[in-house]
C-alpha positions as CSV (number, residue, x, y, z in Angstrom):
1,X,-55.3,21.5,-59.5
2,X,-56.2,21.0,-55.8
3,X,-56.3,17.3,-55.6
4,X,-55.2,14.5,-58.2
5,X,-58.0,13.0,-58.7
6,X,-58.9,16.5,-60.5
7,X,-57.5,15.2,-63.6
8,X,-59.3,11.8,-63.5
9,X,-62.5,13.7,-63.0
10,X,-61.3,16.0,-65.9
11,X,-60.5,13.5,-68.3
12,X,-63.9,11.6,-67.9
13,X,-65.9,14.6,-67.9
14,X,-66.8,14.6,-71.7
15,X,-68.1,11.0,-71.4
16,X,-70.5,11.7,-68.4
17,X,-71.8,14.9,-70.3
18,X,-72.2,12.6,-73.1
19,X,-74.0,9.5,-71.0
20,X,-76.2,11.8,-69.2
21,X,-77.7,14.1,-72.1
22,X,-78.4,10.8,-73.8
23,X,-79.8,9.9,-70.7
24,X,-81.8,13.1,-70.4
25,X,-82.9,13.4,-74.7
26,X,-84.5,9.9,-74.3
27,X,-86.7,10.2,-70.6
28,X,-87.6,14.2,-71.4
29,X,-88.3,13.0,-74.7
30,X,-90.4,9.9,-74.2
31,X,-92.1,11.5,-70.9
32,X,-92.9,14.8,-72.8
33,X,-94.8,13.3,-76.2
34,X,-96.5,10.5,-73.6
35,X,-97.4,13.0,-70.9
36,X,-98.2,15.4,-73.8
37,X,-96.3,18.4,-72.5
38,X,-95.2,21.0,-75.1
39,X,-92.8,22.4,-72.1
40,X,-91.1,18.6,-71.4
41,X,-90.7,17.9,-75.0
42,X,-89.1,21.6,-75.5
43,X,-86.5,20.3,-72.6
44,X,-86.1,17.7,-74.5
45,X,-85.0,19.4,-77.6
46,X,-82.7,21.7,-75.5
47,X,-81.0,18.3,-74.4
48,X,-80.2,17.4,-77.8
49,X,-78.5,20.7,-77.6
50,X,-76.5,20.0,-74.9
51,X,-75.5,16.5,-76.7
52,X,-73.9,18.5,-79.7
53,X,-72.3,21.2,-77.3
54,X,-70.7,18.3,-75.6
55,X,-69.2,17.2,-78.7
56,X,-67.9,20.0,-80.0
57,X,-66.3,20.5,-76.6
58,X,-64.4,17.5,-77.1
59,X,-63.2,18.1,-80.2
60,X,-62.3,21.8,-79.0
61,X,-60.7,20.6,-76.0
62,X,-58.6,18.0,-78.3
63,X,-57.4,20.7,-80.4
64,X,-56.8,23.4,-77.4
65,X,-53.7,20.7,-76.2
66,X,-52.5,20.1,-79.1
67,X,-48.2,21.5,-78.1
68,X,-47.2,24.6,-79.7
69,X,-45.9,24.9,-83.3
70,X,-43.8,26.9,-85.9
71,X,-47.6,28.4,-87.1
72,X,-48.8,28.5,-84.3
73,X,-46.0,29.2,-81.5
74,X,-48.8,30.5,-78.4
75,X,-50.5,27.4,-78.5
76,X,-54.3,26.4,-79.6
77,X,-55.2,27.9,-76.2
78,X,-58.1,29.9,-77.5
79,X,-59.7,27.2,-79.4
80,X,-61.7,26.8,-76.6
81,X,-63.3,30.6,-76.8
82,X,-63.9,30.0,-80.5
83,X,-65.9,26.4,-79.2
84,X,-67.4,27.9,-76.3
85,X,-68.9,30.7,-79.1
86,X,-70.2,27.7,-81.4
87,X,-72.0,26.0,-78.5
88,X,-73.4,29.0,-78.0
89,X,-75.3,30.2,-81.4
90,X,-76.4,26.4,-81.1
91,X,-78.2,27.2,-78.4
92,X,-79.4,30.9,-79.7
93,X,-80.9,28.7,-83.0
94,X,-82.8,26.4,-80.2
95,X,-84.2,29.2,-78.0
96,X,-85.2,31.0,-80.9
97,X,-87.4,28.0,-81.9
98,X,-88.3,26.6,-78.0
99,X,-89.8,30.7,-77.8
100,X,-91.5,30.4,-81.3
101,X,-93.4,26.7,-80.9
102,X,-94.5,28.3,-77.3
103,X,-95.5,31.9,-78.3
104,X,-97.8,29.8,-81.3
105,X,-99.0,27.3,-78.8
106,X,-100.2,30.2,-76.3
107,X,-101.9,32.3,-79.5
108,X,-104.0,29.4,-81.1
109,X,-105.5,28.7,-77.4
110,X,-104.7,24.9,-77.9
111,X,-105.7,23.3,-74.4
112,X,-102.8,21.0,-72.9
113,X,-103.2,19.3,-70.1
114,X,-100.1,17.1,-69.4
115,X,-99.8,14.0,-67.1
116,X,-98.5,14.0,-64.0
117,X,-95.9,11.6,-65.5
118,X,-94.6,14.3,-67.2
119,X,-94.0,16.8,-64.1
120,X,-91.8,13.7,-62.2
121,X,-89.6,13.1,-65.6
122,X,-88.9,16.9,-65.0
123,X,-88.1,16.5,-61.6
124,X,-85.7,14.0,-62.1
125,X,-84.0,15.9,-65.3
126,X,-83.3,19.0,-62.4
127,X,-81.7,16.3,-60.0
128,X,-79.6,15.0,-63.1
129,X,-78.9,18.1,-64.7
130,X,-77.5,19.6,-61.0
131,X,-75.3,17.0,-60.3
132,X,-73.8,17.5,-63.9
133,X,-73.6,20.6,-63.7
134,X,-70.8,20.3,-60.2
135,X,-69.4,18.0,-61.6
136,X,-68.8,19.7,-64.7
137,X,-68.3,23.4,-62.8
138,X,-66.0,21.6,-60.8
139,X,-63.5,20.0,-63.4
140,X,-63.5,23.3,-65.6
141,X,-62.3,25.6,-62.7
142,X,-59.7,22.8,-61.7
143,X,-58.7,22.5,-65.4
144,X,-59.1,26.3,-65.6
145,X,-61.1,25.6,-69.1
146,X,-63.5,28.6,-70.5
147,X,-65.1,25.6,-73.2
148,X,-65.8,23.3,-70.1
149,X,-66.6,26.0,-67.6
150,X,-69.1,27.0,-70.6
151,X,-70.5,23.9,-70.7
152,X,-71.4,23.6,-66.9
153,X,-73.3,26.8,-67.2
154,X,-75.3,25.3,-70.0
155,X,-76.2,22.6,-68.4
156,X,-77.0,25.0,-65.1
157,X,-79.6,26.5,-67.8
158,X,-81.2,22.8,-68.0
159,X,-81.9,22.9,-64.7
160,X,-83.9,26.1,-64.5
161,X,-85.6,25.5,-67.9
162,X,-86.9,21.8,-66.2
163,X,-87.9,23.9,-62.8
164,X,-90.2,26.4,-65.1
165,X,-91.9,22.7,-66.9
166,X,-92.4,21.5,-63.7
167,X,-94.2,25.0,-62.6
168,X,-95.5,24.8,-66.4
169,X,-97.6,21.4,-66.0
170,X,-98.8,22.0,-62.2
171,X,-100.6,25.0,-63.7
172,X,-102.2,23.1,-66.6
173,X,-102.8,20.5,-64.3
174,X,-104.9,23.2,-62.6
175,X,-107.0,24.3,-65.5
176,X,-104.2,27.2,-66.3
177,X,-103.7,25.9,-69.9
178,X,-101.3,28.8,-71.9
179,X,-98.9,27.5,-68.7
180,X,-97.2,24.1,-70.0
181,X,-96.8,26.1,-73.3
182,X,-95.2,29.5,-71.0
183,X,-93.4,27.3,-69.2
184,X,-91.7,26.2,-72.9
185,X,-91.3,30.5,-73.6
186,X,-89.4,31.0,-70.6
187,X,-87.1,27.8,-70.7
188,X,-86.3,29.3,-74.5
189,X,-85.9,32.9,-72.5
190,X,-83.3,31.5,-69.9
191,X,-81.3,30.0,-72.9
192,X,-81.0,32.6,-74.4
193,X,-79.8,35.0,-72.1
194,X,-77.5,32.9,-70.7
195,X,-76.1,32.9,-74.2
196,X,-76.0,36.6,-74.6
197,X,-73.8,36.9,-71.4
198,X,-71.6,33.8,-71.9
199,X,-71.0,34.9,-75.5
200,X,-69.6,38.2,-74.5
201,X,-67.3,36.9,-72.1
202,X,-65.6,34.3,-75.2
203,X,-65.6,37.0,-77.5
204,X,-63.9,39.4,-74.8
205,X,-61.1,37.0,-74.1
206,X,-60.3,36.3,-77.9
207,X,-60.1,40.6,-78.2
208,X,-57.6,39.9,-75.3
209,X,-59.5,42.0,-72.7
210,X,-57.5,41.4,-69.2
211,X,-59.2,38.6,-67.2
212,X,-61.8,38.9,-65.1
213,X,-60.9,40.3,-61.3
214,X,-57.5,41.4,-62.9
215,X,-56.3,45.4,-62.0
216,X,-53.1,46.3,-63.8
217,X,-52.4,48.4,-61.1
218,X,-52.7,45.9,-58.5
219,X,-50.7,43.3,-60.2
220,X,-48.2,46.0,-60.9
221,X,-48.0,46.8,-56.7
222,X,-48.2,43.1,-56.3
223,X,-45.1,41.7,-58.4
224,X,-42.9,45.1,-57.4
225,X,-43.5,44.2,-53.8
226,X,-42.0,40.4,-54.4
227,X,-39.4,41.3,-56.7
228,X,-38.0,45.1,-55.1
229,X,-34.6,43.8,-54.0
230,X,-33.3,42.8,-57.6
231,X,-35.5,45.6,-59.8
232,X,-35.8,49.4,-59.8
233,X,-39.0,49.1,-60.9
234,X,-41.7,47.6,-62.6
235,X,-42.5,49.7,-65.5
236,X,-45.8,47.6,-67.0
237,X,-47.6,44.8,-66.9
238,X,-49.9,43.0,-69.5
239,X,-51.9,39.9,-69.0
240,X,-54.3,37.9,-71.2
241,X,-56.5,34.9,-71.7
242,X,-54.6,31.9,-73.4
243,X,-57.6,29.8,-72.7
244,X,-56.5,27.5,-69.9
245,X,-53.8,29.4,-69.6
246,X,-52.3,32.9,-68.6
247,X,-49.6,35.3,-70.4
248,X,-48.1,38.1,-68.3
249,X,-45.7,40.6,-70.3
250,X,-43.6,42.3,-67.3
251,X,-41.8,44.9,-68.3
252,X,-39.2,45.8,-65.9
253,X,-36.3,48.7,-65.1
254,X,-32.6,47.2,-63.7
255,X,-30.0,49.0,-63.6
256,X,-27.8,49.1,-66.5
257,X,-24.5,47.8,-65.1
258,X,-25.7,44.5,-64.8
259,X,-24.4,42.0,-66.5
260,X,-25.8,39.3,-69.1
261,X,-25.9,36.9,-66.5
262,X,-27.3,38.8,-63.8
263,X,-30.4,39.7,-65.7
264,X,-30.9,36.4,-66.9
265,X,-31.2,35.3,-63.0
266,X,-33.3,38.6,-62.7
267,X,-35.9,37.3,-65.8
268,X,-35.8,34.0,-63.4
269,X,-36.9,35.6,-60.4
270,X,-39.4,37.4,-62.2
271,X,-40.8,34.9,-63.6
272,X,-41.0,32.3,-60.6
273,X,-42.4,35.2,-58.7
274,X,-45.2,35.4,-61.0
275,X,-45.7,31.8,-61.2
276,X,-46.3,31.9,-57.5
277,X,-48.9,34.6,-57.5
278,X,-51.2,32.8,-60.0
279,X,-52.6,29.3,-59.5
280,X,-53.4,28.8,-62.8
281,X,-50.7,27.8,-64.9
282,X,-49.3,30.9,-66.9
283,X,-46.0,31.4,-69.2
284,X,-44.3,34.8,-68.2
285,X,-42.4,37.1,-70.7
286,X,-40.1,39.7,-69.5
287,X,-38.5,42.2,-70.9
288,X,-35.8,44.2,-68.6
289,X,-34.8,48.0,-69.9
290,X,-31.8,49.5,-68.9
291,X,-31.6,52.2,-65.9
292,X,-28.5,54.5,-66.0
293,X,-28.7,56.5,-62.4
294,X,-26.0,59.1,-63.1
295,X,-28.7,59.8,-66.6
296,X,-31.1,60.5,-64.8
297,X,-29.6,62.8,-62.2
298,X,-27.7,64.2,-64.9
299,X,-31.4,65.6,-66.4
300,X,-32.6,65.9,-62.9
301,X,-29.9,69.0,-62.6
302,X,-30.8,70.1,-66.5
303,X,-34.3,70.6,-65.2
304,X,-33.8,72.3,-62.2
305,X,-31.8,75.0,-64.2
306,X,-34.1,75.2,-66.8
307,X,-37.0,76.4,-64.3
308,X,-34.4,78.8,-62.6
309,X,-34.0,80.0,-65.8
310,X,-37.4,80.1,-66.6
């Protein structure tokens, strides 16, 4: 974390979520059916979304630092992918429905013509919904949470989907009618893309894809260069998602007079060498292999008079 008051803002960021979608489920809500816009009331609904997302981020995020056990000796780390997919095909089932109720409205030909009312209760959702969406952004890259990270890009979708009512009701306003109801289609279409995409990067970590922005090759160049006095070489390195949290497997080649001691101090280095390079918090594991020089010269010479031979 960059600053302390990062984990204030983390701890309280569930209960702001929480306050503001209630917030946002009872103006959007009360604006849309009195205003009589199918596009606000459709906001509305994706609000009480939000609300249950928020929850079952808690409750994710509870179980995600819960301390390691016997069953379960990597931690609950990727309880937060699993939550991060269930806020997700919550909000699949609510596009599918916002896209449904709009697509009907816009075939039946119904004329709706919302208040103006409506338009400024969308206006103020966008300002809302921004300024949750920072603050949420902000507290899941500090906390370096893919459950509340998730959840700030879901509420990013809030804002767009109230930018397109606004757009929505100025055009029925204007005599465009099949607008307000569009305006509902394409706040159902932004959901659900921004489903399809967030849901393939949670299902990605949990198959244990390397992170994003990660090379293998790069990270091998990077720890050989920091480590090169103490190691022969650096023969592999693994890293994966733990949720908030990083593994790297390093698998590296000493030579194999060392003794017990020495490459317990060499594991050390290795590790706070790592540490350093990452500013996310991530448990290292390495495993050293023995390198016998006079072996490998030894097969060096073989080799040579094999292709004399030859």
């Amino acid at each position: 974390m960059k600053h302390n008051a990062c984990k204030k803002c983390i701890d309280s960021v569930g209960n702001v979520n929480v306050i503001g979608n209630v917030l946002m489920i009872a103006l959007k809500g009360y604006l849309g059916v009195v205003g009589g816009s199918k596009g606000l009331i459709a906001d509305a609904i994706h609000s009480c979304a939000d609300l249950l997302a928020t929850i079952v981020m808690i409750i994710g995020l509870k179980i995600s630092n819960r301390e390691t056990s016997r069953e379960y000796p990597y931690g609950y780390g990727k309880a937060e992918h699993v939550v991060a997919i269930v806020i997700y095909i919550f909000l699949f089932v609510i596009a599918g429905y916002i896209i449904y109720e709009g697509v009907l409205a816009i075939i039946e030909g119904r004329e709706i013509v919302p208040c103006a009312i409506a338009a400024w209760g969308a206006v103020l959702s966008i300002f809302i919904n921004e300024l949750m969406f920072r603050l949420t952004h902000c507290a899941g890259t500090q906390a370096n949470s893919p459950a509340i990270v998730a959840k700030a890009w879901e509420t990013r979708t809030d804002v767009y989907s109230s930018i397109a009512v606004v757009i929505g009701i100025i055009g029925a306003r204007l005599g465009f009618h099949f607008m307000d109801p569009l305006a509902a289609v394409v706040v159902g279409l932004l959901i659900f893309r921004t489903c399809v995409e967030m849901t393939r990067e949670a299902v990605l970590s949990l198959m244990d894809r390397i992170p994003e922005g990660f090379s293998v090759d790069e990270l091998q160049k990077r720890i050989a260069a920091r480590i090169q006095d103490i190691v022969v070489d650096i023969v592999d390195v693994k890293v994966r998602d733990l949720g908030p949290d990083l593994e790297y497997i390093v698998k590296a080649m000493v030579p194999d007079c060392i003794s017990i001691a020495e490459a317990e101090k060499v594991k050390d280095e290795i590790r706070r060498d790592v540490s350093e390079l990452e500013e996310r918090k991530t448990v290292v594991v390495v495993q050293l292999l023995a390198f016998n020089n006079d072996k490998k010269q030894n097969q060096t010479v073989i080799k040579r008079e094999a292709d004399e031979t030859a």
